[in-house]
C-alpha positions, 0 to 999 in steps of 0.5 A: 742581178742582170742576165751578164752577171748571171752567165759569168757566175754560172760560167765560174760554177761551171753550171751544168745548165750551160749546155742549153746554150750550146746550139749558140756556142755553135753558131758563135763559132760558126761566125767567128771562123768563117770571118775569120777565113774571109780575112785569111782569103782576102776577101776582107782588107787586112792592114800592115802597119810600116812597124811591128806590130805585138798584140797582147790579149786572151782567149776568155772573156773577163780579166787576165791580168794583161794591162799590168804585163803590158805596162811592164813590158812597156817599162821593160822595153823604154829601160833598153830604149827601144821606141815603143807604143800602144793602141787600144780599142778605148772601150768604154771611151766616148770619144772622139775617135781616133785620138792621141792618149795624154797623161791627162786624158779623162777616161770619159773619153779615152777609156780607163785602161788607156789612162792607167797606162800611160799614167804609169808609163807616158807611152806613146799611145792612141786609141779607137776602133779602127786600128788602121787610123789609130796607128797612123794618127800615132805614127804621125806625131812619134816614130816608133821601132814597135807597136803593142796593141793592148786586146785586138787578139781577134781583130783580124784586120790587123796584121800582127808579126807576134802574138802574146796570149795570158792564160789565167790559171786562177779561172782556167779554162773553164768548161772549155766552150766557146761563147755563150756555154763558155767564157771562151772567145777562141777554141783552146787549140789557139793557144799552140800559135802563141806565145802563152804567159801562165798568170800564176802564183804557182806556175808550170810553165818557163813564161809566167807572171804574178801580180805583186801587191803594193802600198795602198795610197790615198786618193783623195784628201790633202796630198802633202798629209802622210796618212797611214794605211790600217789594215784592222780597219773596215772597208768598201771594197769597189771593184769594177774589173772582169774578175773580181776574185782577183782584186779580193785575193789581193786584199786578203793577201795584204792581211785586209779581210774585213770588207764589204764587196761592191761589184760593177761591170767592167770599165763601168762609169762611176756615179757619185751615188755608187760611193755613198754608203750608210757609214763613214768607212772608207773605199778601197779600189784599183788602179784600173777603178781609180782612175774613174772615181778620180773624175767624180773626186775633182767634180764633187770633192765637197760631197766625198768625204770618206776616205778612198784608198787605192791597191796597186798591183805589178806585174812580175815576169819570169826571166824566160818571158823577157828571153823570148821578147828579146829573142823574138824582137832581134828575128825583127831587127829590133835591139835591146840596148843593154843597161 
């Protein structure tokens, strides 16, 4: 087990431990807030975009749940036809960068959230570090009445006119330290600037979501034969997300409880040895994983003859969470068309 794999799970145990690293928590904040001032002061530039800009992110590290709210928030805004985008950072994208996202880009080269993205929605979309030339590049080939920025919640350099935060209840806050005591990026006091959604099966607030599980697909094998999913079978369970609870919760909730789990980091890059096992029995992964291991299925089709099966996830949000966008998007001149 690597040293990041040990801190998150001592993170999710709350491990007492975790106080030796509180002079690093420390220093930690100590940077974050001072550049964070020094872009508030405008020492350091901070750019604003000609549209508005929507950043969606979190406060912790690992997974939130806020690619799927992006995706339906995206589907929600092009049913009322408003000219929407979306930039990202491309992490674990090798590039080139800045560059426009395809439904046939590679996530070798723009990253595997981007693609899951505009996969499930042929947005507008661009990616890279630099999000200046990543909205320009994107403003060049489409015009737009608003931009979502998928993570950059502390990428002060750009401006932004709203701000949504997804606050995970399945994790919490945890011990409600900052990085490294803590999976913390930001204090908790920043949640009272922005909007919060509660991902929650069982929520407390107005503006909350949940995630439905849908149909497992095939991923691999001949597309024009109908193959039945078997929950009574055994599988292996290949996730490479930021919370892999979340992934195993949703196998269990469609009644698949026999698997056997594999964990890789998040956005890793697949091998064609990590889908070999002593047996026949077929994987299961994400959308987000999928669209890696697809890479390797063109590349070595002829070496993959297990079954691959894929659990799709969807994003369900509360009446109120769309309320606010509306609300919020009018303050911008910007309509909802009605359908």
């Amino acid at each position: 087990m690597g040293l990041a794999q040990h801190i998150q799970d001592a993170w999710n145990k709350q491990a007492r431990w975790l106080v030796l690293l509180r002079p690093l928590s420390c220093l930690y904040g100590f940077g974050f807030q001072l550049n964070k001032q020094l872009y508030r002061s405008g020492l350091k530039k901070v750019y604003q975009a000609p549209v508005p800009v929507l950043v969606i992110g979190n406060i912790t590290v690992g997974g939130s749940g806020k690619t799927p709210l992006l995706i339906q928030l995206v589907k929600h805004l092009q049913q009322h036809q408003v000219r929407v985008g979306v930039i990202s950072r491309g992490y674990g994208g090798q590039g080139p960068f800045p560059t426009l996202v395809l439904p046939d880009s590679s996530a070798e080269i723009v990253g595997d959230e981007p693609c899951l993205i505009v996969q499930n929605t042929q947005v507008p979309m661009a990616v890279g570090s630099n999000r200046q030339q990543v909205i320009e590049l994107l403003l060049q080939h489409y015009q737009l009445d608003l931009i979502i920025s998928d993570d950059g919640l502390q990428h002060w350099a750009l401006a932004r006119q709203l701000e949504w935060i997804v606050l995970d209840n399945n994790r919490g806050l945890g011990n409600q330290q900052l990085l490294p005591e803590g999976y913390l990026r930001e204090p908790v006091s920043r949640l009272q600037n922005a909007t919060v959604i509660e991902h929650s099966a069982k929520p407390t607030s107005k503006t909350h979501m949940h995630l439905q599980v849908g149909q497992p697909y095939l991923l691999n094998g001949d597309a024009d034969q109908t193959k039945s999913f078997d929950l009574t079978q055994k599988y292996h369970a290949v996730v490479g997300i930021g919370y892999p609870k979340r992934f195993y919760d949703s196998l269990k909730s469609v009644g698949i409880s026999n698997f056997e789990c594999h964990e890789f980091a998040d956005h890793y890059a697949y091998l064609l040895s990590d889908l070999q096992f002593d047996d026949q029995f077929p994987i299961i992964t994400t959308e987000k994983d999928a669209v890696k291991i697809k890479n390797l299925l063109q590349n070595n089709a002829a070496n993959i003859q297990r079954e691959i099966w894929v659990l799709p996830v969807e994003a369900v949000l509360s009446s109120a969470c769309y309320s606010i966008l509306q609300d919020q998007l009018q303050q911008l001149n910007i309509h909802l068309t009605k359908v």
